[in-house]
VOKOL-619793 format. One record per atom (N, C-alpha, C): atom name; z, x, y. Coordinates in Angstrom, 3 decimals, padded with zeros to 6 digits. Layout:
residues N
("CA"; (Z; X; Y)),
...
END
This chain:
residues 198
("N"; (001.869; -007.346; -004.863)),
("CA"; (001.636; -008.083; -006.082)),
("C"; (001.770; -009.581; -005.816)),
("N"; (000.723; -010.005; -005.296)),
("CA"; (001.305; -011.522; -004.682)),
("C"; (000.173; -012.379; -005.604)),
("N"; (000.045; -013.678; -005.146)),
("CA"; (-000.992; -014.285; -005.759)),
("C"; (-000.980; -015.813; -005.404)),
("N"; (-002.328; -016.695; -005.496)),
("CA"; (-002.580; -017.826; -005.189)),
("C"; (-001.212; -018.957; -005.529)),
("N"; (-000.646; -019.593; -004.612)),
("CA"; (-000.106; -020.451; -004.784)),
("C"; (000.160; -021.753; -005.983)),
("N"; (000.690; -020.868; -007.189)),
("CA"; (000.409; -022.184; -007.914)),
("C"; (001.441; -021.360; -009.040)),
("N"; (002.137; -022.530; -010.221)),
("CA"; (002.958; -021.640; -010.606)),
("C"; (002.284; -021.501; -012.441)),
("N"; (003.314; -020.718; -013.050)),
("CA"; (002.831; -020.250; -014.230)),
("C"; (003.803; -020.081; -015.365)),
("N"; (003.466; -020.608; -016.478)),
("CA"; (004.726; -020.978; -017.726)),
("C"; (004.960; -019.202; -017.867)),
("N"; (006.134; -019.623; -018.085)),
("CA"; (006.957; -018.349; -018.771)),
("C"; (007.489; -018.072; -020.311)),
("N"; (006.574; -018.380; -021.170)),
("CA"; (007.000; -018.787; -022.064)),
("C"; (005.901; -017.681; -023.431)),
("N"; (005.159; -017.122; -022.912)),
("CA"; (003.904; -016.247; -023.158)),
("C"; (004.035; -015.050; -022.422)),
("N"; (002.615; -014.117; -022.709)),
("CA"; (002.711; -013.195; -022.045)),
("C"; (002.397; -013.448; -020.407)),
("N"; (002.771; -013.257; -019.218)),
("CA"; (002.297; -013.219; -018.039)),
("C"; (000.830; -012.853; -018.296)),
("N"; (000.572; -013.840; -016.979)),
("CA"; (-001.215; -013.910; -017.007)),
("C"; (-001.339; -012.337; -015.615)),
("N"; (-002.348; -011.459; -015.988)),
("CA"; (-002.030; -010.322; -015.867)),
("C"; (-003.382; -009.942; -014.303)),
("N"; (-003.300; -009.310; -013.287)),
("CA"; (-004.312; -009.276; -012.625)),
("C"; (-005.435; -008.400; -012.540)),
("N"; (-006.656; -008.632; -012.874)),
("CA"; (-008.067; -007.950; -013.043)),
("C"; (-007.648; -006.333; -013.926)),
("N"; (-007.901; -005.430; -014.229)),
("CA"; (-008.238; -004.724; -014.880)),
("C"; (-008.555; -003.129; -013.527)),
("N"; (-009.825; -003.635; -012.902)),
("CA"; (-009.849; -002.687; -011.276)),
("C"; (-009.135; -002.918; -010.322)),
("N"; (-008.480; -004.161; -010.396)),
("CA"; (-007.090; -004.510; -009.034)),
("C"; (-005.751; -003.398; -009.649)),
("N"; (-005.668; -003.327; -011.623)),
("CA"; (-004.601; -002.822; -011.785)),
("C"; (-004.567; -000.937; -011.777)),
("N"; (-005.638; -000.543; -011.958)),
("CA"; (-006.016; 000.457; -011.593)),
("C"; (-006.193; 001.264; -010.311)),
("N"; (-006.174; 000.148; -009.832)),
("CA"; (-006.236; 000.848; -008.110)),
("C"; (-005.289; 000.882; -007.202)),
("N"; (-004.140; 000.211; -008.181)),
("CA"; (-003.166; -000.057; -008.063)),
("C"; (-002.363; 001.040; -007.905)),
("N"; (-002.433; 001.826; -008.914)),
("CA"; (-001.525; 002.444; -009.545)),
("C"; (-002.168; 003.994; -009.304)),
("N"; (-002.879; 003.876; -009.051)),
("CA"; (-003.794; 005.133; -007.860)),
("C"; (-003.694; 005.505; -007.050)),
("N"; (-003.605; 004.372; -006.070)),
("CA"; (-002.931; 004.425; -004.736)),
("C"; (-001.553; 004.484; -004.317)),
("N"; (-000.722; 003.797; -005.162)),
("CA"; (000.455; 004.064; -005.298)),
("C"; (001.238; 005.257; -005.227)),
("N"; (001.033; 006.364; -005.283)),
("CA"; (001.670; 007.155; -005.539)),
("C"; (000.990; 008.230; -004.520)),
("N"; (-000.279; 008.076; -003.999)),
("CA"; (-001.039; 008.485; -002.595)),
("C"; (-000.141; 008.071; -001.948)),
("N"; (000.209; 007.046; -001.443)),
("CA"; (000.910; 006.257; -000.532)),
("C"; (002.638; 006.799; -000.115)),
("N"; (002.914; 007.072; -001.114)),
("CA"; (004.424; 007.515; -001.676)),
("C"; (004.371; 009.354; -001.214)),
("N"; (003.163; 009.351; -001.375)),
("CA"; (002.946; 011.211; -001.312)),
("C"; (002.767; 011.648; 000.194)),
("N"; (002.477; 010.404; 000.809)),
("CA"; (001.784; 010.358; 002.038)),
("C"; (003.044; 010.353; 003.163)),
("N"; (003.956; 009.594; 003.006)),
("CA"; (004.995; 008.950; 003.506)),
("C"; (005.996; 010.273; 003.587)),
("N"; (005.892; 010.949; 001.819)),
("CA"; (007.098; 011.784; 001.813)),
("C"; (006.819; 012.998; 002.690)),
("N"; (005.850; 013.001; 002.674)),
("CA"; (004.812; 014.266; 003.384)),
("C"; (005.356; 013.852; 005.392)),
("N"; (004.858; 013.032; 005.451)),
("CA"; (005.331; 012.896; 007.306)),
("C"; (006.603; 012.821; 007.163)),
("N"; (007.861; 012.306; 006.702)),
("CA"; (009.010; 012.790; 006.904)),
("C"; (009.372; 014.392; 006.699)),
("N"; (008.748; 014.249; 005.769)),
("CA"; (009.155; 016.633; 005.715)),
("C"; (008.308; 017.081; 006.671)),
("N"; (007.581; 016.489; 007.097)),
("CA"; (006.568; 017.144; 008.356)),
("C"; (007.478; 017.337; 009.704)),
("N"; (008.094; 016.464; 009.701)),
("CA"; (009.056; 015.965; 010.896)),
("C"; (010.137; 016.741; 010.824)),
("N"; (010.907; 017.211; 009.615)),
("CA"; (012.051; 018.137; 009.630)),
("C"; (011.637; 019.169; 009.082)),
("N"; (010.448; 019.973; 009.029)),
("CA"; (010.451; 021.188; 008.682)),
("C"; (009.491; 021.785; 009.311)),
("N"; (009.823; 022.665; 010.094)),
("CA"; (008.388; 023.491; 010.936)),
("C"; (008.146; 024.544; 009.832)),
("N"; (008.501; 025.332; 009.186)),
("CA"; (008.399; 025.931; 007.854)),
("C"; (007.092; 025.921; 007.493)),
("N"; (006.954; 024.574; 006.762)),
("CA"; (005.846; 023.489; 005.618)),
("C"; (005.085; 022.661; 006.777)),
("N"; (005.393; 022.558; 008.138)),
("CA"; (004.221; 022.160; 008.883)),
("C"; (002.495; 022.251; 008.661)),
("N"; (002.633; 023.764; 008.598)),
("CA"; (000.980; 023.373; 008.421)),
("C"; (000.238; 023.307; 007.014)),
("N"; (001.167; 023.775; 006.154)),
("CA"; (000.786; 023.302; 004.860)),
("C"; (000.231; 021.902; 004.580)),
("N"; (001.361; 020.889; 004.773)),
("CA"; (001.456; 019.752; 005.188)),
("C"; (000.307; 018.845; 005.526)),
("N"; (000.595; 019.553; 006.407)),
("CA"; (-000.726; 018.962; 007.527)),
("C"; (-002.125; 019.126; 007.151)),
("N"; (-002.090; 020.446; 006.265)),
("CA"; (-003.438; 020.521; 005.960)),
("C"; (-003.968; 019.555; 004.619)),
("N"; (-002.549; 019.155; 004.010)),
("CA"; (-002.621; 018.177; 003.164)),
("C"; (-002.279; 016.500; 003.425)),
("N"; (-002.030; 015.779; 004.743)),
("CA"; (-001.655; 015.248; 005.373)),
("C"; (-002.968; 014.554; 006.098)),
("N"; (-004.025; 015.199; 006.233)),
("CA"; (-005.249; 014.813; 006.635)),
("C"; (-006.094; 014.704; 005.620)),
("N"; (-006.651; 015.309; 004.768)),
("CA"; (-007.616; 014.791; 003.898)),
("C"; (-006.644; 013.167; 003.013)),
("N"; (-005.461; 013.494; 002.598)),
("CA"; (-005.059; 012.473; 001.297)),
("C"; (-005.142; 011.407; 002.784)),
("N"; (-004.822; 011.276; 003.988)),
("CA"; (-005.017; 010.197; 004.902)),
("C"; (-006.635; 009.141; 004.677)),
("N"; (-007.093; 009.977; 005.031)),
("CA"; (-008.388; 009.655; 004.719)),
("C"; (-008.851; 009.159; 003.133)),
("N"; (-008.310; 010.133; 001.664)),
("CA"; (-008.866; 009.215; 000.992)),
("C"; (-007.836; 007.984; 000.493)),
("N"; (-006.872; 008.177; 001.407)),
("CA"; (-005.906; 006.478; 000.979)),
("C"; (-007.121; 005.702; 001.954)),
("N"; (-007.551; 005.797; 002.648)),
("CA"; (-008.883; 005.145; 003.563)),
("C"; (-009.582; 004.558; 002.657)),
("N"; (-010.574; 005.860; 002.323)),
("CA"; (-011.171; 005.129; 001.136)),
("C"; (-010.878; 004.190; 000.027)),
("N"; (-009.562; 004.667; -000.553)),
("CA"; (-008.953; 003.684; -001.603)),
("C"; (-008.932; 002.273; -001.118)),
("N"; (-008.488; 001.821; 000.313)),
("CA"; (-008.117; 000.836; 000.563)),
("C"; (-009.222; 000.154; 001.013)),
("N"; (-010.250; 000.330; 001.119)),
("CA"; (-011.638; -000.275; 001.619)),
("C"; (-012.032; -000.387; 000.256)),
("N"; (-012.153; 000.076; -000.716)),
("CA"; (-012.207; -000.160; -002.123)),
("C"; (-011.476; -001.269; -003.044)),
("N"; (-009.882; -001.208; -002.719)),
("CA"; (-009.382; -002.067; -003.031)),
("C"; (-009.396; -002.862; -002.458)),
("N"; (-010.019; -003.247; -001.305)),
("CA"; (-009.818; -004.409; -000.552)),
("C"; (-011.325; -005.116; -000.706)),
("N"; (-012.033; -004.333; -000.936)),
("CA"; (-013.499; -005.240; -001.343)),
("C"; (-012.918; -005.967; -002.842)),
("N"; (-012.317; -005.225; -003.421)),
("CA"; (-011.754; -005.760; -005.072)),
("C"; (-010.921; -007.101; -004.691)),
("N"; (-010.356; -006.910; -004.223)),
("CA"; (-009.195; -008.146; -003.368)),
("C"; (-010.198; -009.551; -003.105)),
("N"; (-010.963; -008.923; -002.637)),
("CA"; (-011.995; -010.667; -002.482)),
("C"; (-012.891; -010.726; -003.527)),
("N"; (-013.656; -010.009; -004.280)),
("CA"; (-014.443; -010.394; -005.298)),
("C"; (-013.641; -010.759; -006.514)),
("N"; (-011.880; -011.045; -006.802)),
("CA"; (-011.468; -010.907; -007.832)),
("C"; (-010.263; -012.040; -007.610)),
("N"; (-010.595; -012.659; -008.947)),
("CA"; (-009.203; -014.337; -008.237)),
("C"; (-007.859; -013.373; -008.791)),
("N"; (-006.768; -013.979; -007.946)),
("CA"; (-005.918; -014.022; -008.457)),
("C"; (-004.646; -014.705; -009.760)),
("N"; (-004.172; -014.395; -009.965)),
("CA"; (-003.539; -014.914; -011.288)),
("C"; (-001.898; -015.685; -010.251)),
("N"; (-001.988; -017.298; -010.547)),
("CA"; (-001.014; -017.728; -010.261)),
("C"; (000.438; -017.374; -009.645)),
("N"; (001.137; -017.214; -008.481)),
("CA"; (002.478; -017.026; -008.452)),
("C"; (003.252; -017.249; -009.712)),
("N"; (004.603; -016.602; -009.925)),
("CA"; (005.501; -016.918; -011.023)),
("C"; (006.351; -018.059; -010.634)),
("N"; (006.677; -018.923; -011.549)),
("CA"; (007.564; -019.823; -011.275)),
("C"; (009.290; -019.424; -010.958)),
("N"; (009.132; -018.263; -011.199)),
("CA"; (010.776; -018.432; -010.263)),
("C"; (010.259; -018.033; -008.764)),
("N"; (009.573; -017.863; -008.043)),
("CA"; (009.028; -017.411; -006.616)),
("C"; (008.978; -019.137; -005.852)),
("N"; (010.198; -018.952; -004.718)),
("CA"; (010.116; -020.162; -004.350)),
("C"; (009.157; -020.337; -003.234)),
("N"; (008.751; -021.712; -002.476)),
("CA"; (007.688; -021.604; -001.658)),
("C"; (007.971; -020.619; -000.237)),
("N"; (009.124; -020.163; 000.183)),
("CA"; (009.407; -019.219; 000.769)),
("C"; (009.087; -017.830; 000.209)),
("N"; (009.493; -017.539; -000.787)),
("CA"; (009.163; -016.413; -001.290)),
("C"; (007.824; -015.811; -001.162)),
("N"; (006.551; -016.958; -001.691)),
("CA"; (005.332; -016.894; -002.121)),
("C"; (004.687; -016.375; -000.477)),
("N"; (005.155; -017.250; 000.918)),
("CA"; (004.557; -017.008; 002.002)),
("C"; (004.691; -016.006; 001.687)),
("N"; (006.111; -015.104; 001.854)),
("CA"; (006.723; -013.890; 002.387)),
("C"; (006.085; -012.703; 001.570)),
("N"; (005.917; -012.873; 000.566)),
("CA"; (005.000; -012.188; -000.638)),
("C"; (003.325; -011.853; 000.329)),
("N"; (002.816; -013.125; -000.065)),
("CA"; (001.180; -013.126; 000.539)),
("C"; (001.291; -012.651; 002.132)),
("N"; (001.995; -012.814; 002.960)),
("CA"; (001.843; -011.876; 004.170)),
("C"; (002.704; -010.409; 004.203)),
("N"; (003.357; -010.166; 003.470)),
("CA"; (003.600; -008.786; 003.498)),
("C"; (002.558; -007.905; 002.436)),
("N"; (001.559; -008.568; 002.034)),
("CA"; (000.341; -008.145; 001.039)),
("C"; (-000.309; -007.727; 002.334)),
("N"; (-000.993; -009.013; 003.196)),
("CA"; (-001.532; -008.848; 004.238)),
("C"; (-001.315; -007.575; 004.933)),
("N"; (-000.123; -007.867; 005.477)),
("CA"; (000.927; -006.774; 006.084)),
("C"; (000.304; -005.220; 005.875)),
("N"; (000.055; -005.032; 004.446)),
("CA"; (-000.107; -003.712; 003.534)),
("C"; (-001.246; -003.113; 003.745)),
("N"; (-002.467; -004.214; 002.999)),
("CA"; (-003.872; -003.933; 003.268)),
("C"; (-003.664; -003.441; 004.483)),
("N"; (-003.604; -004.273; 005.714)),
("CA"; (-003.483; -003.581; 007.582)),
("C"; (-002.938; -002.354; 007.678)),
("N"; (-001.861; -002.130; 007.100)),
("CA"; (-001.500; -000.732; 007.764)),
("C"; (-002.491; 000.013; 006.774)),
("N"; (-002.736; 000.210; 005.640)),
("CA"; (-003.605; 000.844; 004.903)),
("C"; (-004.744; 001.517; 005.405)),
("N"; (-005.520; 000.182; 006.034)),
("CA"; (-006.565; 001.202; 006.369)),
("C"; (-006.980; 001.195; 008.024)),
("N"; (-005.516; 000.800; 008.964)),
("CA"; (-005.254; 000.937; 010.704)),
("C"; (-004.846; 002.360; 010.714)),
("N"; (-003.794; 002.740; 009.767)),
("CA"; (-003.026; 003.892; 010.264)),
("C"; (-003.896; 005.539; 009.916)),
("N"; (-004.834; 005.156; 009.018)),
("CA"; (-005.823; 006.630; 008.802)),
("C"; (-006.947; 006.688; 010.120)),
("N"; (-007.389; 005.192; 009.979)),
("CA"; (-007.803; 005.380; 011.508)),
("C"; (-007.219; 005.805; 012.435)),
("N"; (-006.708; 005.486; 012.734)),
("CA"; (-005.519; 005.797; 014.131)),
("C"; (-005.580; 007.240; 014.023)),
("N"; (-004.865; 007.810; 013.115)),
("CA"; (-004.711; 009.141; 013.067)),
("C"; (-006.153; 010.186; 013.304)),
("N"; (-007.665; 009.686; 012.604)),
("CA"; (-008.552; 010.033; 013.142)),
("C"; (-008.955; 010.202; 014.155)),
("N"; (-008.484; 008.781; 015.156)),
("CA"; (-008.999; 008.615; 016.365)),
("C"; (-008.323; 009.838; 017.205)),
("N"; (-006.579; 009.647; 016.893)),
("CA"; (-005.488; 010.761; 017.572)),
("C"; (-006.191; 011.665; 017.544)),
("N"; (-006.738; 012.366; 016.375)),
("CA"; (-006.804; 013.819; 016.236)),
("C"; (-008.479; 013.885; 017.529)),
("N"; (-008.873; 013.284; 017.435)),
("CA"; (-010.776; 013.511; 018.056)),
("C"; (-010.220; 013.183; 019.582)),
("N"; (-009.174; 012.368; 020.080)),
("CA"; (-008.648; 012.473; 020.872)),
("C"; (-008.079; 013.480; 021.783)),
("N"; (-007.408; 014.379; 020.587)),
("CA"; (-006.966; 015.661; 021.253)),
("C"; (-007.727; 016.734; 020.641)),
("N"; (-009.116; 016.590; 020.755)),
("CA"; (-010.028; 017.871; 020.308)),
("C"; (-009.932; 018.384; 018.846)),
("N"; (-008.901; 017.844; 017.885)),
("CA"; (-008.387; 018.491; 016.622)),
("C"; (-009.124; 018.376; 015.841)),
("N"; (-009.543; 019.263; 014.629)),
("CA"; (-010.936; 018.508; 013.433)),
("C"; (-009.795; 017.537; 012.312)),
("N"; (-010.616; 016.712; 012.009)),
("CA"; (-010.081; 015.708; 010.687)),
("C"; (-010.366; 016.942; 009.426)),
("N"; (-009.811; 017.723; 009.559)),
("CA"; (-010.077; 018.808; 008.347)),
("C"; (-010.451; 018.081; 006.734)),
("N"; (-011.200; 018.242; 006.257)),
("CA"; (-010.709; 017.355; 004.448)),
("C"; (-010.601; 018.922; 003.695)),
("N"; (-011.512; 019.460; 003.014)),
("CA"; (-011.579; 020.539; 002.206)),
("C"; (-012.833; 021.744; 002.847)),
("N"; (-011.566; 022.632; 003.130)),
("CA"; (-012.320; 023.858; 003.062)),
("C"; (-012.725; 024.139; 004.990)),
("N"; (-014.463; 023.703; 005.108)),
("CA"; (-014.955; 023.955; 006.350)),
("C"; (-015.492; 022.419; 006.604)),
("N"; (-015.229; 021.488; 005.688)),
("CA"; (-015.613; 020.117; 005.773)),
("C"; (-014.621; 019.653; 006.536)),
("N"; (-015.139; 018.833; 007.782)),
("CA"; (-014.194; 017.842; 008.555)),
("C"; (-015.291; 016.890; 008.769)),
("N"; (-014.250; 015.536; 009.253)),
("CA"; (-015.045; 014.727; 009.980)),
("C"; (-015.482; 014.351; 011.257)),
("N"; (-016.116; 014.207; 011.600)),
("CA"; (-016.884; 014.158; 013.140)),
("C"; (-015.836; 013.140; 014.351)),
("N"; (-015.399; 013.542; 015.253)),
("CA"; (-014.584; 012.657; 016.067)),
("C"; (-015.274; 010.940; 016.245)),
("N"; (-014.127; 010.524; 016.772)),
("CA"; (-014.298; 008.854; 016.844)),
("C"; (-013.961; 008.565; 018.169)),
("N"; (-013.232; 008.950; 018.913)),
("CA"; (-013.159; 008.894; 020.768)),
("C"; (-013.290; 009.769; 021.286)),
("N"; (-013.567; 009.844; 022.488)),
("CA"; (-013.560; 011.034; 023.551)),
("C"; (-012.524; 012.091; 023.467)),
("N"; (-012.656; 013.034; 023.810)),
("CA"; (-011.250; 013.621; 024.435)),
("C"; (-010.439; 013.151; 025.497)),
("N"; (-009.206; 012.678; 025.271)),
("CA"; (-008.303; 012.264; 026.258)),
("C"; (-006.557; 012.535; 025.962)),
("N"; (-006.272; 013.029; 026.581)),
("CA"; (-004.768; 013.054; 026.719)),
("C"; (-003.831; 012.285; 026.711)),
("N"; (-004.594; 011.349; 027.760)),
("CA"; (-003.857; 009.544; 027.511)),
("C"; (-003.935; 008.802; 026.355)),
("N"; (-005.359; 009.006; 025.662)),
("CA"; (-005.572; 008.530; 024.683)),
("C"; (-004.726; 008.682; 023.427)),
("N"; (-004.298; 010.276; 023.285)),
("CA"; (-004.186; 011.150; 022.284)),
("C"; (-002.498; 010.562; 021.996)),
("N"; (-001.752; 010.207; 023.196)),
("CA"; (-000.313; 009.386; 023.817)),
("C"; (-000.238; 008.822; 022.950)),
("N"; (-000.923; 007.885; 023.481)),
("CA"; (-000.960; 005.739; 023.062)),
("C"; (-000.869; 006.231; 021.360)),
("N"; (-002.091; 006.783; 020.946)),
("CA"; (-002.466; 006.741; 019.583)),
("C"; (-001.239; 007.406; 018.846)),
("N"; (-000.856; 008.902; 019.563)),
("CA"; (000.239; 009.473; 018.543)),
("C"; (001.489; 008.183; 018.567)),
("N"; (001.732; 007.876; 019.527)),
("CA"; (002.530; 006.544; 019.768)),
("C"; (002.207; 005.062; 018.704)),
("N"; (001.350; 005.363; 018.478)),
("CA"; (000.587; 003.858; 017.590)),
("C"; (001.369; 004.770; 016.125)),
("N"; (000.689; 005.429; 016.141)),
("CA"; (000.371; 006.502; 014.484)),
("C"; (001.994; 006.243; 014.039)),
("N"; (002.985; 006.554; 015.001)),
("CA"; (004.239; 006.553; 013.988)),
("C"; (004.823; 005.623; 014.116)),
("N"; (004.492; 004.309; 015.074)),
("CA"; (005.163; 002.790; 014.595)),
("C"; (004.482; 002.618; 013.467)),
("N"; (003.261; 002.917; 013.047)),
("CA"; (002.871; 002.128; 011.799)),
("C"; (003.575; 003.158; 010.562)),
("N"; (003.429; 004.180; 010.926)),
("CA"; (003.905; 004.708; 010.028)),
("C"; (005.606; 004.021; 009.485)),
("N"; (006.126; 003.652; 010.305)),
("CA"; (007.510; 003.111; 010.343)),
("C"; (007.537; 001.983; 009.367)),
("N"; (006.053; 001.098; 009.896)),
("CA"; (006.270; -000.295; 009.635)),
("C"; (005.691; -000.040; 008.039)),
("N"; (004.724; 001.056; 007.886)),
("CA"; (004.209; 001.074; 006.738)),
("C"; (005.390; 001.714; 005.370)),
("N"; (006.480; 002.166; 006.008)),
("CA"; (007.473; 002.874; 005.239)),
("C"; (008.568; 001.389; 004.628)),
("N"; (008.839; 000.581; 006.179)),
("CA"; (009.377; -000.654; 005.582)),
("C"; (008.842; -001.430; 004.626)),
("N"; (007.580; -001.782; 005.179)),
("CA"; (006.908; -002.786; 004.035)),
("C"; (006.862; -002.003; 002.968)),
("N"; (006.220; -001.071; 002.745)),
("CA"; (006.007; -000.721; 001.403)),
("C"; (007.826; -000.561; 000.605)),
("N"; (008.713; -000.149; 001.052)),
("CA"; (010.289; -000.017; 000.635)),
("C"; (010.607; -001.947; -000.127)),
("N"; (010.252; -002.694; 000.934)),
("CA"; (010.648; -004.101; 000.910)),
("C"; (009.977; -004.194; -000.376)),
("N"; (008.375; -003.872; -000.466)),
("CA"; (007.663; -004.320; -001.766)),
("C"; (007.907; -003.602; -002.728)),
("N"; (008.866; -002.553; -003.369)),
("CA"; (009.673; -001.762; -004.306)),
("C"; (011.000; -002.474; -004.632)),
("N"; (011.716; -002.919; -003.385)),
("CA"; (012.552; -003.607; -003.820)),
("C"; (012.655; -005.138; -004.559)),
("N"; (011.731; -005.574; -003.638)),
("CA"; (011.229; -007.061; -004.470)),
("C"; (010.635; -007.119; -005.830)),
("N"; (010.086; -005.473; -006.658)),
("CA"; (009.629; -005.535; -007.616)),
("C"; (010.616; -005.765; -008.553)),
("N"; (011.798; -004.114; -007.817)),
("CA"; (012.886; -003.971; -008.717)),
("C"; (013.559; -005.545; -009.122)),
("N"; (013.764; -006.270; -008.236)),
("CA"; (014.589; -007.340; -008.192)),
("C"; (013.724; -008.504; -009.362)),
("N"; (012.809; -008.416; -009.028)),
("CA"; (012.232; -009.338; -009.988)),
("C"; (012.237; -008.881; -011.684)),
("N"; (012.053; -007.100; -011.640)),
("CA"; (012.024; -006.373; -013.235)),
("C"; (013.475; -006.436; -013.569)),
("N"; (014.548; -006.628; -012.625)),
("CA"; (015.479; -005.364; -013.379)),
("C"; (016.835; -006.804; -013.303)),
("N"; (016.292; -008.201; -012.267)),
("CA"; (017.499; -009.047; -011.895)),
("C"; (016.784; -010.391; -012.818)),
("N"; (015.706; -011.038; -012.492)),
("CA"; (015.155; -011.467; -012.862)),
("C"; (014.633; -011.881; -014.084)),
("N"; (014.372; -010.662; -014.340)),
("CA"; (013.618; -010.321; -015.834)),
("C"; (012.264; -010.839; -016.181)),
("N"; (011.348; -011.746; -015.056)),
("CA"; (010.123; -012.624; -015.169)),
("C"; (008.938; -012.172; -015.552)),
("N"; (008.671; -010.761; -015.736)),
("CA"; (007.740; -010.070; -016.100)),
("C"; (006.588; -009.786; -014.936)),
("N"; (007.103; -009.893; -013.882)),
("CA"; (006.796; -010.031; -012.439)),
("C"; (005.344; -008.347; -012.394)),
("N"; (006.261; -007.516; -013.464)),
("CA"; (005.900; -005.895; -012.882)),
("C"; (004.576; -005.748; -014.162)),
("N"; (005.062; -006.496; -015.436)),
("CA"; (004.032; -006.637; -016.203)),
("C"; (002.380; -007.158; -015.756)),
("N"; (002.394; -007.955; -014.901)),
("CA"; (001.414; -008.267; -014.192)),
("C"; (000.052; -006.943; -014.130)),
("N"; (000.840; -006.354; -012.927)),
("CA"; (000.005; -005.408; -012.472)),
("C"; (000.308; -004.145; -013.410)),
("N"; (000.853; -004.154; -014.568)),
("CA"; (001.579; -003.045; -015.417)),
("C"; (-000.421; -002.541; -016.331)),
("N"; (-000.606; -001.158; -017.068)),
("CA"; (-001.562; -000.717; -017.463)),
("C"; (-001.057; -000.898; -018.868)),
("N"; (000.086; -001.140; -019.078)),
("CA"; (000.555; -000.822; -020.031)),
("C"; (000.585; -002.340; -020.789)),
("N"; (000.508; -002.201; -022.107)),
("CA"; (000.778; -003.833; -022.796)),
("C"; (002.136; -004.488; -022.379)),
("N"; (001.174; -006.094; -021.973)),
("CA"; (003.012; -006.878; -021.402)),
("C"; (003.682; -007.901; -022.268)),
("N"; (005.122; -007.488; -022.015)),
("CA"; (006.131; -008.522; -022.801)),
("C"; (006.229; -009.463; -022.833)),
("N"; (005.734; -010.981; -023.868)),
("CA"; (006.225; -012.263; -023.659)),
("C"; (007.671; -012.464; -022.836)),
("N"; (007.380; -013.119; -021.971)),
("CA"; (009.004; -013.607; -021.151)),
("C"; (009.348; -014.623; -021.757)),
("N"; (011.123; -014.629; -021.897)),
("CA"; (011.149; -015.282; -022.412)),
("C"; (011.287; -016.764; -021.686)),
("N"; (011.602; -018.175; -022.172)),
("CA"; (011.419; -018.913; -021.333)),
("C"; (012.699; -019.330; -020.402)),
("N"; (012.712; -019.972; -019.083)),
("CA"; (014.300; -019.698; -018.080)),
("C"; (014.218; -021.241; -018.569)),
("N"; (015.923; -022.045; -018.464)),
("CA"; (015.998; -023.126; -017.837)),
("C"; (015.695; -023.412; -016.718)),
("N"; (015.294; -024.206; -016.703)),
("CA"; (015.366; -025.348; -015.024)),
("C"; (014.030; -024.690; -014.391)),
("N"; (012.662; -023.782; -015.294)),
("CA"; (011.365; -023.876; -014.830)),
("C"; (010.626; -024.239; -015.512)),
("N"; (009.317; -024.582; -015.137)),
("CA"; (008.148; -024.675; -015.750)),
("C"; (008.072; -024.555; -016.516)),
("N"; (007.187; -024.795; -018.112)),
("CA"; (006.590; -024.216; -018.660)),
("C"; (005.187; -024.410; -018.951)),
END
């Protein structure tokens, strides 16, 4: 939830972002969350392994799609001002852990495609539908990549944790209407802080 460098009275309702940015938002969100919880139970349960897995590959792929979607939305659509309590540290740290997001978004479904065509495996989606491999068969390959697949997965578990907490902190410490932004729901005039903008 980041946005162009510039700040914004608090004294009204928060100026709110696009309409298809907030929707796709909140779509993906919870793909993402489903995705994550899914490779940790993958990892401690041979049980639900292939269940998993068989659900673990298609939702990979359409967080793919989502994010090539939302990310065409991302440039055809301005953003709505930083908040004025976000200091100029904050705002970097904000706009590159956005960055940060988009990247693992749509590196780590790749990756995992490539892994699987790597080691002969089908990208299963539904049913007898898979997708067609993306590298050779290789063993070495299949390494590096399973090796790639769960640093990002790591890095994609931090960032996304960091950007939950920075929400909470802004909804729940804050009070700036930070979450109203990207919220579907009608947003609350904030009220106005000392010692910012208006």
């Amino acid at each position: 939830m980041t946005a162009d460098p510039a700040t914004t009275g608090a004294t009204s309702a928060p100026v709110r972002f696009a309409v298809p940015s907030r929707i796709l938002h909140w779509l993906m969100a919870p793909m993402v969350i489903a995705q994550l919880l899914i490779g940790v139970t993958m990892i401690a349960s041979l049980t639900y392994y292939p269940l998993l897995l068989a659900i673990h590959r298609p939702l990979g792929m359409l967080i793919l799609v989502f994010a090539v979607v939302r990310l065409a939305n991302r440039l055809t659509h301005r953003l709505p001002p930083f908040l004025a309590t976000m200091s100029a540290v904050e705002r970097r740290v904000a706009t590159w852990s956005e960055y940060l997001l988009y990247a693992l978004l749509l590196v780590q479904p790749l990756v995992g495609w490539a892994m699987l065509s790597a080691a002969r495996l089908p990208t299963t989606l539904v049913g007898p539908l898979h997708l067609p491999g993306v590298v050779p068969q290789d063993i070495d390959v299949y390494a590096v990549l399973r090796q790639c697949h769960t640093i990002f997965a790591f890095l994609l578990f931090l960032t996304f944790t960091a950007h939950v907490c920075a929400v909470l902190f802004h909804t729940l410490v804050l009070r700036d209407g930070l979450l109203d932004r990207m919220a579907v729901w009608p947003a609350k005039p904030v009220p106005p802080r000392p010692g910012l903008p208006r």
